[in-house]
N, C-alpha and C positions, 0 to 999 in steps of 0.2 A: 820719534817713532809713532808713527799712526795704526791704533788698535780698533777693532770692535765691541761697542758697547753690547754684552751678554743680555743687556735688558729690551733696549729700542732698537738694535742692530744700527745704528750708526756710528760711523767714520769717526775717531777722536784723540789730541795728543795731548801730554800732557808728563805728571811724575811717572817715573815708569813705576813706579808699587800703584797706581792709579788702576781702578780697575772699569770704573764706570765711566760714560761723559758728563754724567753730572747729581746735584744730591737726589734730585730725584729718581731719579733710574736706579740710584743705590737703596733709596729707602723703599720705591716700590717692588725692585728685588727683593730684598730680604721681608718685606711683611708677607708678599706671598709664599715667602718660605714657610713663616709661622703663623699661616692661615690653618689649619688643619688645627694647630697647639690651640690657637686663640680662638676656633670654633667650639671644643671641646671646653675650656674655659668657661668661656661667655654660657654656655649651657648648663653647667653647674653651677653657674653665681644664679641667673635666671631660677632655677631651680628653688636656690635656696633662699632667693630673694619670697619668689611668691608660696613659700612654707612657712616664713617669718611672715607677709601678711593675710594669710589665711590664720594663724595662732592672732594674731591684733585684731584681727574683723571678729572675733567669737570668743574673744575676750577684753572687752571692752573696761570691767571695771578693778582689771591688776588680776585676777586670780579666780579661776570656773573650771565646774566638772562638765567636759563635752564627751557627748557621745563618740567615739572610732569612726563610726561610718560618717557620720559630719564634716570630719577633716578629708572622709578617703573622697564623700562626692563631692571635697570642694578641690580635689588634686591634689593632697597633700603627699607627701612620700616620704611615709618612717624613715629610709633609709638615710637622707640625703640631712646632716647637721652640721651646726659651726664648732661646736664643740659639749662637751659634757660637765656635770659638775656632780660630784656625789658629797650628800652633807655628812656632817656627823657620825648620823646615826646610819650611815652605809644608803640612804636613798637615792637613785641615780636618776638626775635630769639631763634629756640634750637639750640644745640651745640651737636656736637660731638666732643668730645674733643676740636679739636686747628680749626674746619671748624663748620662753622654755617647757618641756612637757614632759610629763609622766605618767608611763601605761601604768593603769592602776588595774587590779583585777579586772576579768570580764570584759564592759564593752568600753569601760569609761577613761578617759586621758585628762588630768587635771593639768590645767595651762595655767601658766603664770608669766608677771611679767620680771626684767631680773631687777632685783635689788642691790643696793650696793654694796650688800654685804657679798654677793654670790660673784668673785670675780674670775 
């Protein structure tokens, strides 16, 4: 039985549960299905890629008080983290990846790098 490929519109036989002419018209089908998914993705790892090396550019020797507006004009965006770790004593850091920060009063964000103790 000779079908139309949904992806290249050409002629093609084959299994009938077959739906494409071949792997690539199948795999180019479906990634453009999960172009939109995979755009939003890629734009939140980018994100939080360049917030993890904005905290390593202005902290260089493991562990510094920076000022707020230093992270904001280098694009930094409180919002956007890998995850959190609260010590002990109830202190709570986000992470970006392997760099972590904590608004301290006023304008100041103490950055650090993680240790192995902080998993």
């Amino acid at each position: 039985m000779k079908r139309i490929c949904p992806e290249c519109g050409e002629e093609y036989t084959g299994r009938s549960d077959k739906k494409f002419c071949s792997a690539a018209c199948r795999a180019g089908h479906h990634n453009r299905a999960r172009a939109e998914e995979l755009v939003f993705q890629r734009t939140i790892n980018n994100i939080l890629r360049h917030n993890r090396n904005v905290l390593a550019e202005l902290n260089p020797e493991g562990k510094t008080n920076v000022r707020r507006d230093r992270l904001v004009d280098r694009g930094f965006k409180f919002r956007y983290f890998t995850n959190e770790y609260v010590t002990r004593n109830g202190t709570l850091y986000h992470f970006c990846y392997d760099y972590g920060y904590r608004v301290e009063e006023g304008e100041w964000v103490l950055v650090i790098k993680r240790q192995e103790y902080v998993e």
